[in-house]
C-alpha positions in Angstrom: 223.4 -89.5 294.0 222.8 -87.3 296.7 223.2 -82.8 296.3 226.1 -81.2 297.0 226.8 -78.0 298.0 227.5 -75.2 295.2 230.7 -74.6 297.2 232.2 -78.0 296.0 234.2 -77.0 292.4 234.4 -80.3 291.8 230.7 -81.5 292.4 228.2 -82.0 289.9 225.0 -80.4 290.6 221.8 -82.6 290.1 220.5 -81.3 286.9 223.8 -82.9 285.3 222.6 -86.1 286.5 219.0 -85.6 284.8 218.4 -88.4 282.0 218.5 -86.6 278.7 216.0 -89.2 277.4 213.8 -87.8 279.9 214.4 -84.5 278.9 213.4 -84.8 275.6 209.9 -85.8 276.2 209.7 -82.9 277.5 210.7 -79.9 275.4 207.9 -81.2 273.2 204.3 -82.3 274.2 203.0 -84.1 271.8 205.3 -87.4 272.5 203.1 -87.8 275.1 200.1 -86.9 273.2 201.8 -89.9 270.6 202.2 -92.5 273.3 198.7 -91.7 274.6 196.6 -91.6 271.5 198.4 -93.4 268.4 196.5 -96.2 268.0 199.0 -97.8 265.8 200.5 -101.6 266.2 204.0 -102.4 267.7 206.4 -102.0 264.8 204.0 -98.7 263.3 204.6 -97.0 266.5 208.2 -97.5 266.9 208.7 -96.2 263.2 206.8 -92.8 264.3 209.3 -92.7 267.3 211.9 -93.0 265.3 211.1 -90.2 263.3 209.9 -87.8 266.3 213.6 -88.4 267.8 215.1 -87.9 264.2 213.2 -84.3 264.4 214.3 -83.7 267.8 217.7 -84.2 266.8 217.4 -81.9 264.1 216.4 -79.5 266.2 218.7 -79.9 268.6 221.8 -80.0 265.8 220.2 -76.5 264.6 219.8 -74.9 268.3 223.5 -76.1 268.6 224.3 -74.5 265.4 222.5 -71.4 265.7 223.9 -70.5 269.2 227.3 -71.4 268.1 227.1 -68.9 265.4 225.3 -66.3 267.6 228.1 -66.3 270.2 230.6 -66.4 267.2 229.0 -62.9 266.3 229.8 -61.6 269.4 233.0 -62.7 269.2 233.4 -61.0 266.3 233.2 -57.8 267.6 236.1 -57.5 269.7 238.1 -59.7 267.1 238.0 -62.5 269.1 238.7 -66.3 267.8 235.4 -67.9 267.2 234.0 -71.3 268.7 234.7 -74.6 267.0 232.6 -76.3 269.7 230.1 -75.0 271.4 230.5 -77.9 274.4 234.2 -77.4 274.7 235.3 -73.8 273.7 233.1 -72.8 276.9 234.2 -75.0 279.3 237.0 -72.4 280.4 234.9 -69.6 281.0 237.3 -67.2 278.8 235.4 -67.2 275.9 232.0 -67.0 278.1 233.6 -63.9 280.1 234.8 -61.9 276.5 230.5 -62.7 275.3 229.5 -60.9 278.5 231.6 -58.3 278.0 230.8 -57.5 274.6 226.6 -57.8 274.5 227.0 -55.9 278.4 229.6 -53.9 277.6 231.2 -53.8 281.0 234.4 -55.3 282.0 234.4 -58.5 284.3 237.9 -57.5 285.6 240.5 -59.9 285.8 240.2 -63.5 284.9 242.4 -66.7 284.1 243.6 -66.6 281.0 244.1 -69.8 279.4 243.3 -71.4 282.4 244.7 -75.0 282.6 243.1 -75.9 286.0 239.8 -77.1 287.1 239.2 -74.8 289.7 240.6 -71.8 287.6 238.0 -72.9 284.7 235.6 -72.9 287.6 236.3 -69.4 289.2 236.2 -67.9 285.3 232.9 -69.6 285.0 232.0 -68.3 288.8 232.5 -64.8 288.3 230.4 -65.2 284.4 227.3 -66.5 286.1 227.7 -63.7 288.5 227.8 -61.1 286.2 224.9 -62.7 284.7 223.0 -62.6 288.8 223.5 -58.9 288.8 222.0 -58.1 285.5 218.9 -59.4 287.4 219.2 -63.3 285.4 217.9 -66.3 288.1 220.0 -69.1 287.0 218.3 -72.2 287.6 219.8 -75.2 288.1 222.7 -74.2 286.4 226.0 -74.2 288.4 229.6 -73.3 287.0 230.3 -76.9 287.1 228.1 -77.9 285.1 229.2 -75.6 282.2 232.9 -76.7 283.0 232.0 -80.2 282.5 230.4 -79.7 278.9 226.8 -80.3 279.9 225.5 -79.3 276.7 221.7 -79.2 277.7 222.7 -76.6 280.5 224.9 -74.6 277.8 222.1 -74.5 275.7 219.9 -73.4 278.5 222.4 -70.4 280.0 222.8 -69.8 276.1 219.2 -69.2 275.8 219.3 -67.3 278.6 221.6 -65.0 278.1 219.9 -64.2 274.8 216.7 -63.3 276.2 218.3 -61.3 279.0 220.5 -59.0 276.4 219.0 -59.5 273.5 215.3 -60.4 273.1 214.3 -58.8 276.6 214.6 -55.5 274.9 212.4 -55.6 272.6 209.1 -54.2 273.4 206.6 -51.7 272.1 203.4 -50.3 273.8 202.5 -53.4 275.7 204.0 -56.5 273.9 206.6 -58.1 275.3 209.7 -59.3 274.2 208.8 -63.0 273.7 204.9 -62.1 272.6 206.2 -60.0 269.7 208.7 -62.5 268.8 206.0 -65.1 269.0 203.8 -63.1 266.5 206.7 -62.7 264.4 207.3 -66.4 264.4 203.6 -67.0 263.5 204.3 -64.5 260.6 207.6 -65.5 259.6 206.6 -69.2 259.4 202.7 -69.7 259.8 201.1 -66.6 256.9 199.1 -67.6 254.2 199.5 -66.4 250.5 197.4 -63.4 251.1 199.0 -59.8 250.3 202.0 -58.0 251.3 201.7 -57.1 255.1 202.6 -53.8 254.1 199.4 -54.0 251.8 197.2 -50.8 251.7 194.7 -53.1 253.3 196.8 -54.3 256.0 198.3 -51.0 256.8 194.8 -49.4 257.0 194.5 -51.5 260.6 197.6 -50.4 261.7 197.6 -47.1 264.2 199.5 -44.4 262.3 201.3 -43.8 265.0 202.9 -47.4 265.1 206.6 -48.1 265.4 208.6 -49.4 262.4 210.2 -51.7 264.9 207.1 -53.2 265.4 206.0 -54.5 262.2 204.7 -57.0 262.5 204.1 -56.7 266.7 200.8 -54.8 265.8 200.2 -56.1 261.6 200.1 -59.7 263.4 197.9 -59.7 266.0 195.1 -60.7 264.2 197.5 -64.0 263.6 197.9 -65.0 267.3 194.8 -66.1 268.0 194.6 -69.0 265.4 198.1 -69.3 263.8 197.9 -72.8 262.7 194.9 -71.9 260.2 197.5 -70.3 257.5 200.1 -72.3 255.5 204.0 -71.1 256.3 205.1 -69.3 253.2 208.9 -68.2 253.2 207.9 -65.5 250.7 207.3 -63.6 253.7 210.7 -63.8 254.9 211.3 -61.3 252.4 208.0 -59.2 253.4 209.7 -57.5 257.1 213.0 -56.7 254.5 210.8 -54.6 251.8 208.9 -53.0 254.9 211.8 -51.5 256.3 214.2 -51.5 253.5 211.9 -51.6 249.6 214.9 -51.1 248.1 217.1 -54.0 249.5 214.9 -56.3 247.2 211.4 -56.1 245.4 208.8 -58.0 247.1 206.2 -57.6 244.2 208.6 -59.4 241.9 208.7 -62.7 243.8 207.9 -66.1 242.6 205.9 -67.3 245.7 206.5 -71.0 244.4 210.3 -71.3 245.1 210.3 -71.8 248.6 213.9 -72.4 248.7 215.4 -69.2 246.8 212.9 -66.8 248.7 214.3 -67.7 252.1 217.8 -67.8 250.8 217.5 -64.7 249.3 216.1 -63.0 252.4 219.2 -64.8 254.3 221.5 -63.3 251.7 219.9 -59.7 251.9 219.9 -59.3 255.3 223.6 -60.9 255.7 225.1 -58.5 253.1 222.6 -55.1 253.6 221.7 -55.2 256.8 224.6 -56.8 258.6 222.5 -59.9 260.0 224.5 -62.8 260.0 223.3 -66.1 259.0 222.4 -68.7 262.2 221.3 -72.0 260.2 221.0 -73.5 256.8 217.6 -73.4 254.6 216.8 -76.5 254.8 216.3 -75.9 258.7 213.6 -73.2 257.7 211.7 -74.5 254.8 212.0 -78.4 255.3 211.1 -78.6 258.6 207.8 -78.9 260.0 208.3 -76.5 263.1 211.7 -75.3 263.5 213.3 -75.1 266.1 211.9 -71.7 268.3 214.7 -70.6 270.0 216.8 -70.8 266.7 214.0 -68.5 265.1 213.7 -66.5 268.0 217.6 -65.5 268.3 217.6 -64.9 264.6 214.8 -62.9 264.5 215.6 -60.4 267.5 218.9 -59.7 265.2 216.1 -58.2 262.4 214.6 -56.2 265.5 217.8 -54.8 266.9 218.7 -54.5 263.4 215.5 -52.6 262.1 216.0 -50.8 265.4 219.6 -49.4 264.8 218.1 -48.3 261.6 215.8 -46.4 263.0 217.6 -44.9 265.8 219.9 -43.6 262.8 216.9 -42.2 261.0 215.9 -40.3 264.3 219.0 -38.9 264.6 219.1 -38.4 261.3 215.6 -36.3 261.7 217.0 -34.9 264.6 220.1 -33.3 263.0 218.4 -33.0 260.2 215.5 -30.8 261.7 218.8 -28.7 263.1 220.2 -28.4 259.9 217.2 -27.0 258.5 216.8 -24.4 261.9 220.7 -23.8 261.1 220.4 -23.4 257.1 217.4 -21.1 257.5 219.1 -19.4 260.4 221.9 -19.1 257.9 219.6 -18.1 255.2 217.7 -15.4 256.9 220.9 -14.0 258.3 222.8 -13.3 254.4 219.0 -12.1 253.4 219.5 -9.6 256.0 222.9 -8.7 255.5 222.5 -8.6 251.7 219.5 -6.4 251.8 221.4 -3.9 254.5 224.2 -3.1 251.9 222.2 -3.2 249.0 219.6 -0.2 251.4 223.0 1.3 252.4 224.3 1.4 248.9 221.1 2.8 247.4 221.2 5.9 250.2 225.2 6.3 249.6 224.4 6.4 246.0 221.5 9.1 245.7 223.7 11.2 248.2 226.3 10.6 245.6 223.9 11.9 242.9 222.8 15.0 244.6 226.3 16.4 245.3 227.6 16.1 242.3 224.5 17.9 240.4 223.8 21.5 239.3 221.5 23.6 238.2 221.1 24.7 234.3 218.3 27.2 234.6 215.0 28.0 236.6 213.6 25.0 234.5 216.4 22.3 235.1 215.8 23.5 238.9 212.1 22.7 238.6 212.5 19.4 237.0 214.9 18.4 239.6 212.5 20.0 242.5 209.5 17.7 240.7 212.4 14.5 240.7 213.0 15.4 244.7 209.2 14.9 245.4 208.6 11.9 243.3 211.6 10.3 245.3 210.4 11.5 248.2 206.6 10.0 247.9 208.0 6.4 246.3 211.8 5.9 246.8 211.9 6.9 250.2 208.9 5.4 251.0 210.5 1.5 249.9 213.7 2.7 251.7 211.4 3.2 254.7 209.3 0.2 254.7 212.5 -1.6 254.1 214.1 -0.2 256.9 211.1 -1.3 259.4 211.6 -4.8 257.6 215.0 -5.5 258.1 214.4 -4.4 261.6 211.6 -7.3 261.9 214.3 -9.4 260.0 216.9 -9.4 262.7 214.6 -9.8 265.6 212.9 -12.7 263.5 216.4 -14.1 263.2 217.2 -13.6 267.3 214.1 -15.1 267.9 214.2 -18.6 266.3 218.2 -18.8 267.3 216.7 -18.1 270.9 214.1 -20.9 270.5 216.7 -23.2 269.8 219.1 -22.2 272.5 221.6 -21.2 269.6 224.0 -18.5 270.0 222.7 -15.0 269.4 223.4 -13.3 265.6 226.1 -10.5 265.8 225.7 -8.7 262.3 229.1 -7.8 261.0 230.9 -4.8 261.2 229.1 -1.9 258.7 225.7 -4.4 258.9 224.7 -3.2 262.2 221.2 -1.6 262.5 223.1 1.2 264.4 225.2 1.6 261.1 222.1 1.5 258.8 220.8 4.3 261.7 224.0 6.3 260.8 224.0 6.0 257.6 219.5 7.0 257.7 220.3 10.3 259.4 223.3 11.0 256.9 220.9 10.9 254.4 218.4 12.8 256.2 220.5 15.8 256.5 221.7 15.6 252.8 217.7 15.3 252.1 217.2 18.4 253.9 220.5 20.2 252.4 219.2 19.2 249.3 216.0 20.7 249.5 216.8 24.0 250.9 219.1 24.0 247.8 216.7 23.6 245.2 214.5 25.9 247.0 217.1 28.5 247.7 217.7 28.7 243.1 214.3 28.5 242.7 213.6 31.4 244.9 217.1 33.5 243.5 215.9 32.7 240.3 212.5 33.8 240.2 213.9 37.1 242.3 216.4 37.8 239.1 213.8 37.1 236.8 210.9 39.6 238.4 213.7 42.2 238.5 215.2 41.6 234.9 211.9 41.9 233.7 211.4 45.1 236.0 214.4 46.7 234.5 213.5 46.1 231.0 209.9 46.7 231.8 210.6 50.7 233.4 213.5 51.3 231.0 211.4 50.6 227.7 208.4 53.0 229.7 210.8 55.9 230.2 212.0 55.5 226.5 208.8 55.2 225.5 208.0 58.5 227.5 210.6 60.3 226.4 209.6 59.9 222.7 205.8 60.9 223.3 207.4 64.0 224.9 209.5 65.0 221.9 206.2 64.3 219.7 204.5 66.6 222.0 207.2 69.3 221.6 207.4 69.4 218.5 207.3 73.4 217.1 209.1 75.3 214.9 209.1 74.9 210.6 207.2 72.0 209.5 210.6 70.7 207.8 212.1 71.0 211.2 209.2 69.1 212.9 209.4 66.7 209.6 213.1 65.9 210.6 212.2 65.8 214.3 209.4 63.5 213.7 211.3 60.5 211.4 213.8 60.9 214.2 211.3 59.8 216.9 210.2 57.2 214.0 213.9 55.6 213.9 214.1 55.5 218.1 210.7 53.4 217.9 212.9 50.7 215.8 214.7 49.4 218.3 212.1 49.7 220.5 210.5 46.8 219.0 212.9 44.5 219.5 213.2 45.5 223.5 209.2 44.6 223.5 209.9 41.0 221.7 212.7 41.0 224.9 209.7 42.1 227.5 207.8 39.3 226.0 210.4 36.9 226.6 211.5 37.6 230.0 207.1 38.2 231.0 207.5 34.1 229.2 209.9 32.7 231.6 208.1 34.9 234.3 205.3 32.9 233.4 206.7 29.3 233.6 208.3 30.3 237.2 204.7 30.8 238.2 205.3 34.4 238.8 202.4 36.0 239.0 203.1 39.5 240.8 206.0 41.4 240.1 206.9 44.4 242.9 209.3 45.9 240.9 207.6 47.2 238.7 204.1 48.8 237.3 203.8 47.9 234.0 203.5 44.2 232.1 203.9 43.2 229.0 200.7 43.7 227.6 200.4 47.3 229.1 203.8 48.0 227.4 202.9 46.6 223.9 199.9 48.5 224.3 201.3 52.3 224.6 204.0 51.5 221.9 201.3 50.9 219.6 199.5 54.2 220.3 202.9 55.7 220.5 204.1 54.4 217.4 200.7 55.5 215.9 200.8 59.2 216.9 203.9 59.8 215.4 202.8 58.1 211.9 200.1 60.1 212.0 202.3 63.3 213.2 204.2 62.7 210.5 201.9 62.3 208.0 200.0 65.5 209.0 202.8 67.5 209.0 203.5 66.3 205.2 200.5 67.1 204.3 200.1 70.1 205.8 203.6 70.7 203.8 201.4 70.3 200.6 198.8 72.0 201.1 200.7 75.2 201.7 201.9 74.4 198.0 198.5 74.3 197.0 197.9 77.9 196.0 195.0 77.3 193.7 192.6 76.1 196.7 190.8 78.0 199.5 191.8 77.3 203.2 188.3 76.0 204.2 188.5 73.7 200.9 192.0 72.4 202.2 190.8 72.1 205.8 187.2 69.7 203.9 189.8 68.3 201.6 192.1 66.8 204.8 189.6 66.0 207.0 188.0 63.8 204.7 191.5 62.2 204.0 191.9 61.8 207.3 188.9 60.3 208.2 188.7 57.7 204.8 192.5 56.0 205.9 191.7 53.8 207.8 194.6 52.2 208.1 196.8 55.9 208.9 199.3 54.6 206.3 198.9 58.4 205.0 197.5 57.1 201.7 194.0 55.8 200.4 193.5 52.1 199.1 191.1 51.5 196.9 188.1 51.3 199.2 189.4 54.0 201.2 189.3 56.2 197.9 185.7 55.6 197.4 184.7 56.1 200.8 186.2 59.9 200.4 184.4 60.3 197.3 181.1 59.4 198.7 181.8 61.7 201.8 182.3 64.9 199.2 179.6 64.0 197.6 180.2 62.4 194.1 177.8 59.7 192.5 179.4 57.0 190.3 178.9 53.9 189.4 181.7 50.7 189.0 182.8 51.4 185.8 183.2 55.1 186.7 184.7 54.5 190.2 187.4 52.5 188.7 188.2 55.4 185.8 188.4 58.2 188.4 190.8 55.9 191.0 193.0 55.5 188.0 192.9 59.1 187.0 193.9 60.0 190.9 196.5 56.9 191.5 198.7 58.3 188.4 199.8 54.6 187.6 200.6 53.6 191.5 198.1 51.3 193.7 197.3 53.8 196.7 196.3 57.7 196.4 198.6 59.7 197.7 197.6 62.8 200.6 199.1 65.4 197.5 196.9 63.0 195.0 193.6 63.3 196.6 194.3 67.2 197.0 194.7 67.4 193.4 191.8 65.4 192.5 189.5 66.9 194.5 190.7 70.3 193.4 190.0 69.0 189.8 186.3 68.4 190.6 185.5 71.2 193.0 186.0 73.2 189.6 182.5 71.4 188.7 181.3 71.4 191.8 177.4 72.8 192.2 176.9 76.1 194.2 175.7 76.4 197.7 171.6 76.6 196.5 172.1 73.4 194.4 173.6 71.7 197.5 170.8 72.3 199.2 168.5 71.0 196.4 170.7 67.7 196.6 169.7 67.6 200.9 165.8 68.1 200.1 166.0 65.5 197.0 167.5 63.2 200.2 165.2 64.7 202.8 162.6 64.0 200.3 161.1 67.9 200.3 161.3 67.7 204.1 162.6 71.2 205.5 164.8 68.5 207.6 167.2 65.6 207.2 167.2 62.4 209.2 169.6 59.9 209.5 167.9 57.8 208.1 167.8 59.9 204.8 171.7 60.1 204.7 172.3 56.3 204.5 169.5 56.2 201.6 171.8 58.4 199.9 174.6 55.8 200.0 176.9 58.3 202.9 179.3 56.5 204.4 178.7 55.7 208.3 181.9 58.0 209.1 180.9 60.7 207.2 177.3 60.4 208.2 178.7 60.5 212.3 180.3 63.4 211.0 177.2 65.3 209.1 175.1 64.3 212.2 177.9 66.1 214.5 178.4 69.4 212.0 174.3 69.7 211.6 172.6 71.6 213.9 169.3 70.2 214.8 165.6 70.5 213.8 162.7 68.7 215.0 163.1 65.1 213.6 166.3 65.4 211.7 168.7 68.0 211.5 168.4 71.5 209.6 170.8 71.1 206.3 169.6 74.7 204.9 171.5 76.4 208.2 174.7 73.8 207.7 175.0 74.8 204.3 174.3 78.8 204.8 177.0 78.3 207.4 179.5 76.6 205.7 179.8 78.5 202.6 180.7 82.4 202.3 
């Protein structure tokens, strides 16, 4: 038959008129290699024919089958009704014009629907393969005719190639195309060896970290290419590419590698129902067939790869919002942190202001304590509130910052969260810091004031009393029984005055704890004060008891002047203690001093004889004593016997010489004083021509 022209609807172009016999021969090789070298007689020969057709017809059956479901897919997008027949259903071009619109996804415009002509089947079909011509297809050999008259080998063949064009043409990964990585994959799927999973640690270990999951096994399986037919097809490693991508769709570990059958149905299954890959031919086309058929594999397989790819464009997006949530949630994060920490800075300085203007003072001390608790907030409270300050002020650009980064819209704290409102609310407390201070400083000042001039007061009043007393003691004239009354007067005004000095001591105390250590408003302190009320206090004890003595000695009639003058002195000098009366010790001391030996026994008969029955000898006592043993007492020349028994015959006496004769140190002082002096010692012959008449 001679060509027509492509114009001619109704003309079949000259592939149609191909002989399919011949055809066959050549989609596989090796019936030539068969006619060429089998060696084998007649009937042998036509036997292995036989067979290589019955294979190729199995392999055409499952291309038939495979593409059929493939397109039925498609179809099933849209909600289309599916082929029955692959040959037939297409002839009209509607079905062919609803695939291209679903895997191109573009709209052919309008078309017959339900066409019932030739030519309308032929201008559906026409405006298909054009579609097809702009997506950059060549079509071959392969006019619309053709397809309208049910030239299945042609059907196959625009099949095929619309699968490569929108479906296996875009697959490809750093240098492999579409076709090379599906070839690998079909040496893996069909052509791997029992060895370990792909996904092994030793297999993955020769795999670039930075390798595409889409690409398993594109990169795992290149060591495969180059001598595929040395392993034995295994369908366990159907399941293999499902574990890679998806372990927990099925465990590959747990797989009997003997049942050839259940491991491939099982990997159809898995991928059918989990991952939405639909099922293009039977088991037995996989596992009981010496080569399956490769466009078959090659369409099913490209659905694992746009599969495995969906999946991971949904894991990218998934990282990529994900990676935004976390910018967002830590965004979100930093921004309560910072509000949070604001009020709880903000509530900290409202409450200390709080505090400090509700408190008082109790006292200088209370002042003090609250002066010490100003300081120690100032040095570590403040201190945090000022670090956290500068922190929060690092917090908020840090926040402004990463929004800015991520081209997200700038933080706006809320109203009160502002760090012009923490700046407000700073130099509030600033100025009740400084109001505060000048407070506590203000009492502490007005109390130390009061106290220096309460102490003053006390301090120059209890002086001028103390004055005025020594002046009436000084005044003092008049009867004795007068100056008697005048002096136990002064005696009872000292009373009172002792409790004022316990006062002095007291207020000079809290002086002391307010650190006050000078005092202008006054003279005298504490210790000055206490000092003259004990000499004051003193002088009129002793004023009194002088003039009471002096009282009895006027009633002592019986005694010489110059015996009573000796007789007091040595009184006076012997109490110690100016109680007006002599103690026991105090009683021999004035003994010795006039003169008397004794010994213990003796001492304690004559202190009895003088006491009368009481503990302490009595100014009127002594007198009466004394005036009982001057009656006894030797004459001036046996005085001066006892001075040269002393002197030991010296015309002199030393010092010395009076302590050897057992004088006390007082009366000695006194002898030393009344003695007038001679060479070494002093001259007692003179003192005693001098002292008596």
């Amino acid at each position: 038959m001679s060509w027509r022209s492509p114009t001619d609807g109704f003309a079949p172009s000259r592939a149609s008129q191909q002989v399919v016999q011949d055809n066959v021969r050549v989609m596989d090789k090796t019936w030539e290699n068969i006619q060429k070298k089998s060696k084998l007689s007649g009937p042998q020969r036509r036997y292995r024919v036989k067979l290589l057709l019955d294979v190729l017809l199995m392999g055409f059956c499952c291309t038939l089958a495979a593409f059929t479901n493939w397109i039925n897919n498609q179809l099933k997008q849209k909600d289309v009704a599916p082929l029955e027949s692959l040959d037939t259903d297409l002839c009209t071009g509607e079905k062919l014009i609803q695939l291209l619109e679903i895997i191109g996804d573009e709209s052919l415009g309008r078309y017959n629907k339900t066409p019932k002509l030739r030519i309308q089947k032929v201008e559906n079909m026409n405006k298909a393969l054009e579609f097809i011509r702009r997506r950059g297809v060549n079509l071959t050999n392969i006019g619309a005719e053709d397809i309208v008259d049910a030239n299945v080998k042609l059907i196959l063949g625009l099949i095929w190639t619309i699968i490569l064009r929108f479906t296996i043409s875009e697959i490809s990964e750093e240098g492999l195309s579409a076709k090379e990585g599906v070839k690998d994959f079909h040496v893996f799927f069909y052509g791997v060896n029992e060895g370990p999973h792909p996904m092994h640690p030793t297999s993955i270990s020769k795999i670039s970290p930075s390798a595409g999951r889409t690409v398993l096994p594109c990169k795992l399986l290149m060591r495969f290419r180059e001598n595929p037919a040395s392993f034995t097809k295994h369908p366990v490693f159907r399941c293999a590419l499902i574990h890679r991508h998806r372990p927990d769709l099925l465990d590959y570990w747990a797989l009997d590698k003997r049942k050839r059958h259940e491991n491939t149905q099982l990997a159809f299954d898995v991928a059918e129902q989990q991952l939405g890959i639909p099922k293009l031919f039977e088991v037995e086309d996989i596992v009981d067939v010496a080569k399956p058929d490769e466009r078959s594999v090659m369409t099913y397989v490209a659905q694992y790869f746009h599969a495995f790819s969906a999946q991971d464009k949904m894991g990218v997006a998934g990282r990529r919002v994900g990676q935004m949530g976390v910018v967002m949630q830590q965004a979100w994060e930093m921004q309560n942190e910072y509000e949070r920490r604001v009020r709880a800075l903000m509530d900290a300085i409202n409450g200390i202001q709080s505090i400090w203007g509700s408190s008082g003072f109790a006292g200088y001390s209370d002042a003090r304590r609250q002066l010490h608790e100003f300081e120690t907030y100032k040095s570590t409270t403040k201190r945090g509130w000022v670090a956290e300050r500068r922190e929060l002020d690092s917090l908020l650009g840090n926040i402004q910052t990463k929004l800015k980064t991520y081209n997200l819209r700038q933080y706006s704290p809320p109203q009160g969260h502002t760090l012009q409102d923490l700046a407000t609310c700073w130099d509030s407390l600033v100025e009740v810091e400084a109001a505060r201070k000048r407070a506590i400083t203000v009492y502490i000042r007005d109390t130390k004031d009061a106290l220096k001039k309460k102490f003053a007061n006390a301090a120059n009043q209890f002086q001028t009393n103390l004055n005025n007393i020594s002046g009436s003691l000084t005044d003092l004239e008049g009867d004795l029984s007068n100056q008697l009354d005048t002096v136990q007067e002064l005696i009872l005004r000292l009373e009172p005055l002792k409790n004022d000095l316990q006062d002095l001591e007291r207020l000079n105390a809290e002086c002391m704890e307010a650190h006050i250590e000078d005092n202008e408003f006054t003279i005298y302190s504490v210790e000055d004060l206490s000092f003259d009320f004990g000499l004051l206090t003193q002088s009129v004890v002793k004023k009194s008891a002088f003039i009471e003595n002096q009282m009895v000695a006027r009633t002592k009639t019986n005694i010489t002047p110059e015996q009573l003058e000796e007789f007091t002195e040595t009184f006076r000098l012997c109490d110690v203690d100016n109680s007006n009366s002599l103690k026991r010790e105090e009683f021999k001391s004035a003994l010795q001093a006039e003169g008397t030996d004794f010994g213990d026994t003796t001492f304690e008969n004559l202190f009895q004889s003088a006491v009368r029955g009481g503990e302490e000898v009595s100014f009127e006592q002594f007198i009466d004593f004394m005036k009982a043993q001057q009656e006894d007492r030797a004459n001036p020349e046996q005085l001066k016997v006892s001075f040269q028994t002393l002197a030991g015959d010296k015309p002199y006496i030393t010092e010395a010489d009076l302590y050897r004769g057992g004088l006390a140190p007082a009366l000695v002082e006194y002898l030393k004083q009344a003695m007038p002096t001679r060479g070494e010692g002093y001259d007692y012959a003179q003192f005693v021509d001098g002292v008596f008449v």
